[in-house]
PDB file of N, CA, C, O and CB in Angstrom:
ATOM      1  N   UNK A   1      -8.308   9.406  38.772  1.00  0.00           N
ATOM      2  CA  UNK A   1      -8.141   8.184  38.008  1.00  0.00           C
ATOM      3  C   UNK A   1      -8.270   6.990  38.955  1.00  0.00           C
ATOM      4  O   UNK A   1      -7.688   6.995  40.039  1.00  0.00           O
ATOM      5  CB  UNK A   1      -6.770   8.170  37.270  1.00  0.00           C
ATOM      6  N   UNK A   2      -9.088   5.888  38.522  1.00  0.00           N
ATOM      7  CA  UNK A   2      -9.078   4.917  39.472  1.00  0.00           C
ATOM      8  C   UNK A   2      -7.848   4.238  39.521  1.00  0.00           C
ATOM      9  O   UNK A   2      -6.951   4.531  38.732  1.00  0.00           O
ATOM     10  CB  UNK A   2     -10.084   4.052  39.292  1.00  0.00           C
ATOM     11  N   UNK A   3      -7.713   3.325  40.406  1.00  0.00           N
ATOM     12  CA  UNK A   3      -6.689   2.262  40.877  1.00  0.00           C
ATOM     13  C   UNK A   3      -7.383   0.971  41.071  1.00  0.00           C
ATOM     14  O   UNK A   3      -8.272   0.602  41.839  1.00  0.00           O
ATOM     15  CB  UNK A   3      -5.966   2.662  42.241  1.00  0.00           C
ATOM     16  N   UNK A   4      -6.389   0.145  39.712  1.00  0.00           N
ATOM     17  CA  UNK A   4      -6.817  -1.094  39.674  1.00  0.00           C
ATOM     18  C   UNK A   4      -5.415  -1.947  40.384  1.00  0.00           C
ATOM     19  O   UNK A   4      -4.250  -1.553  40.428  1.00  0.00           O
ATOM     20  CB  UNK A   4      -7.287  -1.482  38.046  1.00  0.00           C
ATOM     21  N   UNK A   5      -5.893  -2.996  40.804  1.00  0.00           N
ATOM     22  CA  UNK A   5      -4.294  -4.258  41.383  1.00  0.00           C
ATOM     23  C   UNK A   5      -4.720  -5.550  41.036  1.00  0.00           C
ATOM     24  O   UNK A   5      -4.878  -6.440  41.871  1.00  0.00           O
ATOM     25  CB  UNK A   5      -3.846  -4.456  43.418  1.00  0.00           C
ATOM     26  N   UNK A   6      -4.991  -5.736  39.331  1.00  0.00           N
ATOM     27  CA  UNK A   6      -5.200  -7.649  39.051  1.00  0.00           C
ATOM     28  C   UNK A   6      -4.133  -8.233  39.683  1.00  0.00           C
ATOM     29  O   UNK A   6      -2.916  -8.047  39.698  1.00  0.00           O
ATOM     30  CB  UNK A   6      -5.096  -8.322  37.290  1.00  0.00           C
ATOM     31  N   UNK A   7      -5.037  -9.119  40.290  1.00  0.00           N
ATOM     32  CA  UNK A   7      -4.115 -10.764  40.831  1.00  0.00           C
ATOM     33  C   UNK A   7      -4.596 -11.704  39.084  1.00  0.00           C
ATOM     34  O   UNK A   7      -5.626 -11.881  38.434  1.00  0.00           O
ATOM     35  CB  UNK A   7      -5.302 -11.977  43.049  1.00  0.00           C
ATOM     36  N   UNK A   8      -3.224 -12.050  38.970  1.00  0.00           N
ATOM     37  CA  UNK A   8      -3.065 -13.334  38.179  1.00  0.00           C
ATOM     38  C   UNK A   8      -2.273 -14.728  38.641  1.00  0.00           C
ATOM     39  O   UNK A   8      -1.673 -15.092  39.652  1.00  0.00           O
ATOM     40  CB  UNK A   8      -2.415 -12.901  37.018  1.00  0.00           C
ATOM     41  N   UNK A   9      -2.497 -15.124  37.753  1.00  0.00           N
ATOM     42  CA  UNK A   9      -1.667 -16.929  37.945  1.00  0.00           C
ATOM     43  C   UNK A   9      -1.502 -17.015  36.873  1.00  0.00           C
ATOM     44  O   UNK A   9      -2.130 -16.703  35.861  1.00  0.00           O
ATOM     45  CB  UNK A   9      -2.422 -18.446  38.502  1.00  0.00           C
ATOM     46  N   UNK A  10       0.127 -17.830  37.264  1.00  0.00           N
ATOM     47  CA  UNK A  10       0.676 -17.683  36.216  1.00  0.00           C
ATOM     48  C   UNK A  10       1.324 -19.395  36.543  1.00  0.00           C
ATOM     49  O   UNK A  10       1.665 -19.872  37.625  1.00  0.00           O
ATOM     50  CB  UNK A  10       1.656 -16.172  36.047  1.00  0.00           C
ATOM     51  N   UNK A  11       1.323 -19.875  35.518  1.00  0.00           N
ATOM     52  CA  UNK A  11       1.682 -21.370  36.126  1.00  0.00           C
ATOM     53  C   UNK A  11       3.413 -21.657  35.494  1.00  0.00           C
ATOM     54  O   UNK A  11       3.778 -21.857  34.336  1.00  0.00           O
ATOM     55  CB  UNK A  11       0.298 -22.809  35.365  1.00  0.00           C
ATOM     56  N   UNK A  12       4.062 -21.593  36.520  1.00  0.00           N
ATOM     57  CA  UNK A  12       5.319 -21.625  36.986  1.00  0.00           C
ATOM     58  C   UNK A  12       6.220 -20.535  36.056  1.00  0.00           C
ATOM     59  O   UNK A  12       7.416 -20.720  36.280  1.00  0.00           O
ATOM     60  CB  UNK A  12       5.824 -23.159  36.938  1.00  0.00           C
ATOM     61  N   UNK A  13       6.034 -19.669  35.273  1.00  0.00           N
ATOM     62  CA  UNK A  13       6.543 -19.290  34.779  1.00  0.00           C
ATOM     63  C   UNK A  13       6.575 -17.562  35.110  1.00  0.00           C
ATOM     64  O   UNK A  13       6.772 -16.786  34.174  1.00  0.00           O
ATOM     65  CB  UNK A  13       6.245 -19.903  33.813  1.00  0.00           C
ATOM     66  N   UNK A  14       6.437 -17.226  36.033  1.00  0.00           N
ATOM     67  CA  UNK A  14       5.918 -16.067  36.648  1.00  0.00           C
ATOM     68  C   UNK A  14       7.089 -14.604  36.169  1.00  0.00           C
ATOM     69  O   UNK A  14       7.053 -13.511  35.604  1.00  0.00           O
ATOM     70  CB  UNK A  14       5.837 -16.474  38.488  1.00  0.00           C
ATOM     71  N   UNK A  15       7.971 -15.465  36.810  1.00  0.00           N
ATOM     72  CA  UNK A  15       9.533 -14.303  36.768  1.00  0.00           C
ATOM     73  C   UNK A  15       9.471 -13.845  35.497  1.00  0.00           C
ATOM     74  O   UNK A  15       9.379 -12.640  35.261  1.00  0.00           O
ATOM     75  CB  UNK A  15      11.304 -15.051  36.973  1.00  0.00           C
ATOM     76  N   UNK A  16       9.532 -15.083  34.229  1.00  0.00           N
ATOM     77  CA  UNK A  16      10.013 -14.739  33.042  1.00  0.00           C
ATOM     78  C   UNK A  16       8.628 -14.042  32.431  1.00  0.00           C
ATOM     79  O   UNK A  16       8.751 -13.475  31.345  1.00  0.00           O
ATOM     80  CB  UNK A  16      10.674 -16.050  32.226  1.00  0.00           C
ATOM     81  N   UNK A  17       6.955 -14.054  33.244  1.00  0.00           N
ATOM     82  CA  UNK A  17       6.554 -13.355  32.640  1.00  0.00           C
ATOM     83  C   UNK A  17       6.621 -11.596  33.042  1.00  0.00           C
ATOM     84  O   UNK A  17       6.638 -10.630  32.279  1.00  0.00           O
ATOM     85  CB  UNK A  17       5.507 -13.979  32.518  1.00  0.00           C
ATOM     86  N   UNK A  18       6.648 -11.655  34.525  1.00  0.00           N
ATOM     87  CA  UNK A  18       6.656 -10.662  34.676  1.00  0.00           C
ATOM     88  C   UNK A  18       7.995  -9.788  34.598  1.00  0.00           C
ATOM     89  O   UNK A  18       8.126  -8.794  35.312  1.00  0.00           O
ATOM     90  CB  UNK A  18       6.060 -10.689  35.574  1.00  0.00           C
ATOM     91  N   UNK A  19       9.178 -10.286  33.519  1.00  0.00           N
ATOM     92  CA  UNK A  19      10.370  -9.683  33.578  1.00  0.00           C
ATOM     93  C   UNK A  19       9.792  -8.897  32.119  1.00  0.00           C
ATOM     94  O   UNK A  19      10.701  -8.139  31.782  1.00  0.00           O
ATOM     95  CB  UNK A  19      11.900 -10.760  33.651  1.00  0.00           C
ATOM     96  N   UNK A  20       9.253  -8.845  31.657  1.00  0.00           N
ATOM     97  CA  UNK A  20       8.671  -9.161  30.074  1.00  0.00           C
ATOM     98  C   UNK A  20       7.657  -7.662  30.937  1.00  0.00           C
ATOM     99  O   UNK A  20       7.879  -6.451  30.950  1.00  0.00           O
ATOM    100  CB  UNK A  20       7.664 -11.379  29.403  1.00  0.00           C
ATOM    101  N   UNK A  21       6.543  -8.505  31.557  1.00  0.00           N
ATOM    102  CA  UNK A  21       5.890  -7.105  31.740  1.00  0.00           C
ATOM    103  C   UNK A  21       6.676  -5.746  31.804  1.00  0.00           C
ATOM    104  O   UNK A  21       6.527  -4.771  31.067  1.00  0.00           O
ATOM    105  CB  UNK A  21       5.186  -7.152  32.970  1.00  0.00           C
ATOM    106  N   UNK A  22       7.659  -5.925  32.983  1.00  0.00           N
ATOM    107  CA  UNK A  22       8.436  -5.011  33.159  1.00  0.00           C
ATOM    108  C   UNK A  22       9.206  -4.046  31.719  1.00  0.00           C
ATOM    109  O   UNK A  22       9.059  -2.842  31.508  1.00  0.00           O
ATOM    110  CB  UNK A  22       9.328  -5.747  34.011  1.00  0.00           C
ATOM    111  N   UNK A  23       9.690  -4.633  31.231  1.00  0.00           N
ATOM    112  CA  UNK A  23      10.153  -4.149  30.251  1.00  0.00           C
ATOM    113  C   UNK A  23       9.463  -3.503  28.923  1.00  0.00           C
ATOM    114  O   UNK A  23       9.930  -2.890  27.964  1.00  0.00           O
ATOM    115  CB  UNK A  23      10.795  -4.975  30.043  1.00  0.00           C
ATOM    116  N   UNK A  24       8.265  -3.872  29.255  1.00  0.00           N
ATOM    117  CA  UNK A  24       6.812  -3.456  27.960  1.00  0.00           C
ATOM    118  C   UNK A  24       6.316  -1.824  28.948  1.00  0.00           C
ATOM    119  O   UNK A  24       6.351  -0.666  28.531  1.00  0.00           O
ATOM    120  CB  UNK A  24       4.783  -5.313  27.952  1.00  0.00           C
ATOM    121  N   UNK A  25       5.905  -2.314  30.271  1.00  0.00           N
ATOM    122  CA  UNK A  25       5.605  -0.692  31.075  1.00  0.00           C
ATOM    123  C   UNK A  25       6.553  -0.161  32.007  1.00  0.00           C
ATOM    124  O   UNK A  25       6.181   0.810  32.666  1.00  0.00           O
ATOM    125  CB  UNK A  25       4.289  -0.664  32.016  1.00  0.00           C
ATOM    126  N   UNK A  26       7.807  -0.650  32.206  1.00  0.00           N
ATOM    127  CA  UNK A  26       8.793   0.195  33.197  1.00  0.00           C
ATOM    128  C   UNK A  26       8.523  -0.073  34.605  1.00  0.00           C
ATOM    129  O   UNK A  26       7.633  -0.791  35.059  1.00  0.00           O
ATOM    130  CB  UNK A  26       8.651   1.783  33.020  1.00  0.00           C
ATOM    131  N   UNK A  27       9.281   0.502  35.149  1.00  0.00           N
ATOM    132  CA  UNK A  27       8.862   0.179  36.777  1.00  0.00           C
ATOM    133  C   UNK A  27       9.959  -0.483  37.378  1.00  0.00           C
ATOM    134  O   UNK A  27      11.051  -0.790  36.900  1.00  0.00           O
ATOM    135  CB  UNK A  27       7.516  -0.835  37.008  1.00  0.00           C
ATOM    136  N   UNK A  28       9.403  -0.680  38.700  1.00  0.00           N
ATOM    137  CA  UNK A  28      10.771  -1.258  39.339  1.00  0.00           C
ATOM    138  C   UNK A  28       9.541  -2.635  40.816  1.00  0.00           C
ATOM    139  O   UNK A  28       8.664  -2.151  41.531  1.00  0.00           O
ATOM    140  CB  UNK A  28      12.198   0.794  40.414  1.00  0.00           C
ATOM    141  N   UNK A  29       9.791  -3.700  40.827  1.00  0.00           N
ATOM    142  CA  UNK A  29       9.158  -4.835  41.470  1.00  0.00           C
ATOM    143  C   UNK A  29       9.398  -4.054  42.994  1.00  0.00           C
ATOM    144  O   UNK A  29      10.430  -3.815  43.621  1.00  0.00           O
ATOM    145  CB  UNK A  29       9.968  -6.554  41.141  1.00  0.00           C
ATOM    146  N   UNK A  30       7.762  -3.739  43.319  1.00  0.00           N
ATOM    147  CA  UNK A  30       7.934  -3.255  44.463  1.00  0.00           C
ATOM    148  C   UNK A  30       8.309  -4.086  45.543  1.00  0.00           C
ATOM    149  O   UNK A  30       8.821  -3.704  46.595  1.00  0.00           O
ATOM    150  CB  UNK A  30       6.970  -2.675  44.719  1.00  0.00           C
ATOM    151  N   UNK A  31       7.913  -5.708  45.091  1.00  0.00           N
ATOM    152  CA  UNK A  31       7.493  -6.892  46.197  1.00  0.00           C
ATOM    153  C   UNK A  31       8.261  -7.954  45.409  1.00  0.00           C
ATOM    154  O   UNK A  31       8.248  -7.872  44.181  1.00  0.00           O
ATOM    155  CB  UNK A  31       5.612  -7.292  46.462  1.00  0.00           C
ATOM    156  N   UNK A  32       8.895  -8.893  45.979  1.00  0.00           N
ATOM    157  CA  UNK A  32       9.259 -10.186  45.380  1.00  0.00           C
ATOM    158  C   UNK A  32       9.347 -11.101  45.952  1.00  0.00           C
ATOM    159  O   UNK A  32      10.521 -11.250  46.293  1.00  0.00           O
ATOM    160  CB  UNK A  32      10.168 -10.274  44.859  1.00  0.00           C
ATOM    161  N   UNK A  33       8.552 -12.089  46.380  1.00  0.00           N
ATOM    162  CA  UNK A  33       8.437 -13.323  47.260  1.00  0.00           C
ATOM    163  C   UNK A  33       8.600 -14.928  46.564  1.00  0.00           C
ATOM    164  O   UNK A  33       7.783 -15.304  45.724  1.00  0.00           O
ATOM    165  CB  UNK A  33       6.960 -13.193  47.911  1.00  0.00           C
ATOM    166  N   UNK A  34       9.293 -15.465  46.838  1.00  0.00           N
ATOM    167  CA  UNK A  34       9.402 -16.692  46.477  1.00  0.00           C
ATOM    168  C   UNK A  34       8.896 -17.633  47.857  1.00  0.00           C
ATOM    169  O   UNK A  34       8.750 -17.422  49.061  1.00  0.00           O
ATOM    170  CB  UNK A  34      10.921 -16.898  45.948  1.00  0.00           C
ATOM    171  N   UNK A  35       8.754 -18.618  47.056  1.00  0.00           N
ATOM    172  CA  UNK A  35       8.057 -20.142  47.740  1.00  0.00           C
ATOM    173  C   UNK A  35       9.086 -20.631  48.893  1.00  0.00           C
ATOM    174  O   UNK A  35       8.482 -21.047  49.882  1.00  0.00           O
ATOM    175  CB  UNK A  35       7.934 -21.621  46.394  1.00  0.00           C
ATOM    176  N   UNK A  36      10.077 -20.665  48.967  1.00  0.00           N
ATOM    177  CA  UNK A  36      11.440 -20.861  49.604  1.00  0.00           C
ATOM    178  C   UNK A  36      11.537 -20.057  51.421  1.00  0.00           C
ATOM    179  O   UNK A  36      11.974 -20.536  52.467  1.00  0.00           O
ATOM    180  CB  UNK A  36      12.666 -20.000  48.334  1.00  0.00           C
ATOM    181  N   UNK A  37      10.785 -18.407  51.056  1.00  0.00           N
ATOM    182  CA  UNK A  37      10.702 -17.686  51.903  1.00  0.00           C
ATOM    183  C   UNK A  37       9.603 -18.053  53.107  1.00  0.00           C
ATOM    184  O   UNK A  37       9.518 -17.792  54.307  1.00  0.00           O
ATOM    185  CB  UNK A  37      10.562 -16.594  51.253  1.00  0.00           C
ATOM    186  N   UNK A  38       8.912 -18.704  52.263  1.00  0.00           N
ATOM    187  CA  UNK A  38       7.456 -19.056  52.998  1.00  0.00           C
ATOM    188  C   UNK A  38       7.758 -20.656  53.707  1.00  0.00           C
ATOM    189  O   UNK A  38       6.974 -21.048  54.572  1.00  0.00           O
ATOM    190  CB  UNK A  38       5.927 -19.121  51.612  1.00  0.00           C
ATOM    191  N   UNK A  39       9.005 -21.592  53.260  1.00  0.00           N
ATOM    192  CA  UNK A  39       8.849 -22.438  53.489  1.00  0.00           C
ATOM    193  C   UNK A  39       8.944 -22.861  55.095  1.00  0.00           C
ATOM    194  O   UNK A  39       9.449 -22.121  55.939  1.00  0.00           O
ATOM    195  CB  UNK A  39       9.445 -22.848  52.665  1.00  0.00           C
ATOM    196  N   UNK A  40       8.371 -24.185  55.387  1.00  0.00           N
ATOM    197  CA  UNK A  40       8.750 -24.480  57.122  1.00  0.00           C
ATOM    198  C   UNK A  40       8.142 -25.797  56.997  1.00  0.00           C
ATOM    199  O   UNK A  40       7.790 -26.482  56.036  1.00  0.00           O
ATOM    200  CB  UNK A  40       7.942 -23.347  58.571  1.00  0.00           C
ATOM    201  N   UNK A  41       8.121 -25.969  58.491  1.00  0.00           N
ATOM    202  CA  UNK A  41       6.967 -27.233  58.615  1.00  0.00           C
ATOM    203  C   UNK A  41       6.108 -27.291  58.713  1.00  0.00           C
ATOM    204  O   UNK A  41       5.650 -28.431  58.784  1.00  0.00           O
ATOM    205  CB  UNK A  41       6.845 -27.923  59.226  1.00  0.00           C
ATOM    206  N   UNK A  42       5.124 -26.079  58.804  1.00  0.00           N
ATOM    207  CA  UNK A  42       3.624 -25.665  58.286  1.00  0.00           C
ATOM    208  C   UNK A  42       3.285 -25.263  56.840  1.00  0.00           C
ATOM    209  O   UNK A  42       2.231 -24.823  56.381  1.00  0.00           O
ATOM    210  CB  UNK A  42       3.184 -24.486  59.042  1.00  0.00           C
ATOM    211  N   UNK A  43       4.456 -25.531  56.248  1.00  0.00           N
ATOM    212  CA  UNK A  43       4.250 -24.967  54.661  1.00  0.00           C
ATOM    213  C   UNK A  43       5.501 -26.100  54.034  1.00  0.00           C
ATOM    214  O   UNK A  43       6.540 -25.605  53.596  1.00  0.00           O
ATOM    215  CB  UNK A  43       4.711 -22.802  54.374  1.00  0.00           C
ATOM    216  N   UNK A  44       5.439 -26.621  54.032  1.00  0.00           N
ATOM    217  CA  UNK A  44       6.720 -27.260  52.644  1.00  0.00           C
ATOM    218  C   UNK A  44       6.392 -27.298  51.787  1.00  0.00           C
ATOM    219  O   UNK A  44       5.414 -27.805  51.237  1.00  0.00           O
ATOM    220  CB  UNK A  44       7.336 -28.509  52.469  1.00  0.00           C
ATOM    221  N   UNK A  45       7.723 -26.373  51.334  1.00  0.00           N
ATOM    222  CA  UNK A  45       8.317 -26.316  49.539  1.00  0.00           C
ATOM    223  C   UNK A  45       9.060 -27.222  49.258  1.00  0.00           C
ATOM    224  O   UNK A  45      10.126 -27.352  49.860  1.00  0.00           O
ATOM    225  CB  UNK A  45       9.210 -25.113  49.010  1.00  0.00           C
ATOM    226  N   UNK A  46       8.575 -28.294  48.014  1.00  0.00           N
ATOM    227  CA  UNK A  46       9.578 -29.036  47.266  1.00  0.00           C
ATOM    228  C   UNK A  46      10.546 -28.092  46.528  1.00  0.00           C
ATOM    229  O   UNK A  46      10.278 -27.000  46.027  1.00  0.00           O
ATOM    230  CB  UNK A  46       8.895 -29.977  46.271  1.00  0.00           C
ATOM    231  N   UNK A  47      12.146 -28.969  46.579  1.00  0.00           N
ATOM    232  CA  UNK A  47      13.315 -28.085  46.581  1.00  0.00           C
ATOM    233  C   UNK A  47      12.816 -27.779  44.789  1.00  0.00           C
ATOM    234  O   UNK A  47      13.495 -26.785  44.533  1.00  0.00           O
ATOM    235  CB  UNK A  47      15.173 -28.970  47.085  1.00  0.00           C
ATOM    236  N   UNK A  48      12.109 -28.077  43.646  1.00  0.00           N
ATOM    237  CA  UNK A  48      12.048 -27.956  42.662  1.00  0.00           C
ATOM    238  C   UNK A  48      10.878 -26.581  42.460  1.00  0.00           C
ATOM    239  O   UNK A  48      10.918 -25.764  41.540  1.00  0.00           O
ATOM    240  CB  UNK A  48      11.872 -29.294  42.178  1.00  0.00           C
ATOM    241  N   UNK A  49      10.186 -26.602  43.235  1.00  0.00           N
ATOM    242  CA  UNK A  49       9.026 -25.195  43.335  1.00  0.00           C
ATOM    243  C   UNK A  49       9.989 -24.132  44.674  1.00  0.00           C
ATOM    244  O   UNK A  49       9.373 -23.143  45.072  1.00  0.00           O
ATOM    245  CB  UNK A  49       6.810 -25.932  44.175  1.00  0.00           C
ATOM    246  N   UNK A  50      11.075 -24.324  45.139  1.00  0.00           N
ATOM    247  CA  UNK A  50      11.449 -22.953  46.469  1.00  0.00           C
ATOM    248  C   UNK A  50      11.467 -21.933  45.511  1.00  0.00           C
ATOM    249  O   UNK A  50      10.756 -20.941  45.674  1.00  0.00           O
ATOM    250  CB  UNK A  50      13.209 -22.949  47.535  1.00  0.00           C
ATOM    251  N   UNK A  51      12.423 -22.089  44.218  1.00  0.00           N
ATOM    252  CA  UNK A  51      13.088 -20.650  43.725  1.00  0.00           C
ATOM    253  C   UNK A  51      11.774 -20.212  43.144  1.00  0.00           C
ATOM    254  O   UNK A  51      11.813 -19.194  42.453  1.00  0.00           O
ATOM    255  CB  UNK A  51      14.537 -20.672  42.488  1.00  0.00           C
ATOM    256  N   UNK A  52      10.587 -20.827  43.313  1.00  0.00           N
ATOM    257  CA  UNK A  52       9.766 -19.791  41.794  1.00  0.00           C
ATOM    258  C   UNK A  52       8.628 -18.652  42.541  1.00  0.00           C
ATOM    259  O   UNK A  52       8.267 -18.685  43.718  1.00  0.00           O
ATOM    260  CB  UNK A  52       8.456 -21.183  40.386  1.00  0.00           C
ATOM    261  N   UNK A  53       8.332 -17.970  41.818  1.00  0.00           N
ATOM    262  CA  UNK A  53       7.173 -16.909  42.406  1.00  0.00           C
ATOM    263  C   UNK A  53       6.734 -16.821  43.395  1.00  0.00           C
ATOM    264  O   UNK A  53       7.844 -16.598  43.879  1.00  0.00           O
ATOM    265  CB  UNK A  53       6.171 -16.871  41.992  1.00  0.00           C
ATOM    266  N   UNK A  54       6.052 -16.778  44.300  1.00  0.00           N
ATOM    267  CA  UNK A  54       4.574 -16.991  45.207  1.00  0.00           C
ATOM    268  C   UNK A  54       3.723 -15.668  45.058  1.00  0.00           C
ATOM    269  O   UNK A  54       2.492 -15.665  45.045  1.00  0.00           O
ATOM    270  CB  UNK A  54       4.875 -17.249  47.048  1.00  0.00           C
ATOM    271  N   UNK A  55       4.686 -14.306  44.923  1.00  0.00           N
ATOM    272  CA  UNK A  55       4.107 -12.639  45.128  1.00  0.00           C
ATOM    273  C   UNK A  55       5.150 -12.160  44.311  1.00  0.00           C
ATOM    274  O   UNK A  55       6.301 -12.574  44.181  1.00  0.00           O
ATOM    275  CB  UNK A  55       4.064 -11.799  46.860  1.00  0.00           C
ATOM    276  N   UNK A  56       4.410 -10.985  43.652  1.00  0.00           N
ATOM    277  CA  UNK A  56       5.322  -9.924  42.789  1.00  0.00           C
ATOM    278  C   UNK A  56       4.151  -8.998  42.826  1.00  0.00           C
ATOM    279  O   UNK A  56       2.947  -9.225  42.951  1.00  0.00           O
ATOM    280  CB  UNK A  56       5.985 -10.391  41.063  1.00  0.00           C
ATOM    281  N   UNK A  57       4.888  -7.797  42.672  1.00  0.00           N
ATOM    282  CA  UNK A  57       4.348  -6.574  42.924  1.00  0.00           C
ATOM    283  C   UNK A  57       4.684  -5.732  41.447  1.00  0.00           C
ATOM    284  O   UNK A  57       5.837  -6.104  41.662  1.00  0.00           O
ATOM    285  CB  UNK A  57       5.036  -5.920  44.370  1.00  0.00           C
ATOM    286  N   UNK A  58       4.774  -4.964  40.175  1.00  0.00           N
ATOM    287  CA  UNK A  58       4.559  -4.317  39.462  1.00  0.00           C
ATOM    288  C   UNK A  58       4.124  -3.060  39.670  1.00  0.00           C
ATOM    289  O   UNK A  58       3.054  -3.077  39.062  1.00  0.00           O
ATOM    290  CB  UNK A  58       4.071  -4.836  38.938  1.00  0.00           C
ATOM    291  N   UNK A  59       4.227  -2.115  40.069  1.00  0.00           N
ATOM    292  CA  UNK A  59       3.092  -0.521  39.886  1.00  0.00           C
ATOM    293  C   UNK A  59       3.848  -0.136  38.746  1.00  0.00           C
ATOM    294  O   UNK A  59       5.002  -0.296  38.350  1.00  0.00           O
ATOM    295  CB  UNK A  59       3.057   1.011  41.354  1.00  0.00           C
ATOM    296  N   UNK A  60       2.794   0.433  38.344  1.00  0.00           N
ATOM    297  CA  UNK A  60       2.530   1.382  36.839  1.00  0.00           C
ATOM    298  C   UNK A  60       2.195   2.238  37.309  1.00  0.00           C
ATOM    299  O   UNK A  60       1.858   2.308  38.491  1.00  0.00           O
ATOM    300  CB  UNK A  60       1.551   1.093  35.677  1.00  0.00           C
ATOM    301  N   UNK A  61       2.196   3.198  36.443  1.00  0.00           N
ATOM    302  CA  UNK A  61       1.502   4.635  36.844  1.00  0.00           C
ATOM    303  C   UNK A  61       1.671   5.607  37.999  1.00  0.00           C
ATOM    304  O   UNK A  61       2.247   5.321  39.048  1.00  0.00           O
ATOM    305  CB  UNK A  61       0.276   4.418  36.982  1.00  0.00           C
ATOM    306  N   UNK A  62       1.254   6.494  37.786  1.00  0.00           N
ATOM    307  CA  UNK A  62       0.917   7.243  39.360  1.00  0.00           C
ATOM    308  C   UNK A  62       0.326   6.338  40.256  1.00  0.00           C
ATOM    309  O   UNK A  62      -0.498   5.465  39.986  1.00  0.00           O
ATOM    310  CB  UNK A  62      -0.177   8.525  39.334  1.00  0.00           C
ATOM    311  N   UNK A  63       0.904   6.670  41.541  1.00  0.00           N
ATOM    312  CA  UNK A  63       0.203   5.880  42.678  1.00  0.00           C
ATOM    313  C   UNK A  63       0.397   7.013  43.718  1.00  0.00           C
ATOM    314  O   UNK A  63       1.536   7.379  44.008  1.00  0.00           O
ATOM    315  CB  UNK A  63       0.929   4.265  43.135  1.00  0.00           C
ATOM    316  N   UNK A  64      -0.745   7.596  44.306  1.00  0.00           N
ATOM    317  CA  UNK A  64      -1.228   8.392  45.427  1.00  0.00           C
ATOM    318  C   UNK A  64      -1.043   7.779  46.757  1.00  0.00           C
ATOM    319  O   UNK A  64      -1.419   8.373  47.768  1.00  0.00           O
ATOM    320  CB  UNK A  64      -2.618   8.680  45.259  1.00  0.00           C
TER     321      UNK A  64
END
């Protein structure tokens, strides 16, 4: 069976969509990165974008 990994965008609403995915196919968020984690002085996050998305991870299915 192949193995697919869509990248989407999701505009600011990421968590609440992918809490939703979760609950439609199961699973457990392999990855969870927020904007906050990434922040510095080569990257600034406004304190209103730290808490939201940047990476989330989902697997479904078998994974080999």
């Amino acid at each position: 069976m192949a193995l697919i990994n869509p990248h989407i965008n999701i505009n600011g609403n990421a968590e609440e969509a992918f809490t939703f995915y979760q609950s439609v196919f199961g699973g457990v968020f392999a990855k969870v990165k927020r904007f906050k984690e990434r922040s510095g002085s080569e990257f600034p996050v406004a304190q209103k974008e730290a808490g939201k998305i940047m990476h989330i991870a989902l697997p479904s299915g078998k994974t080999f």
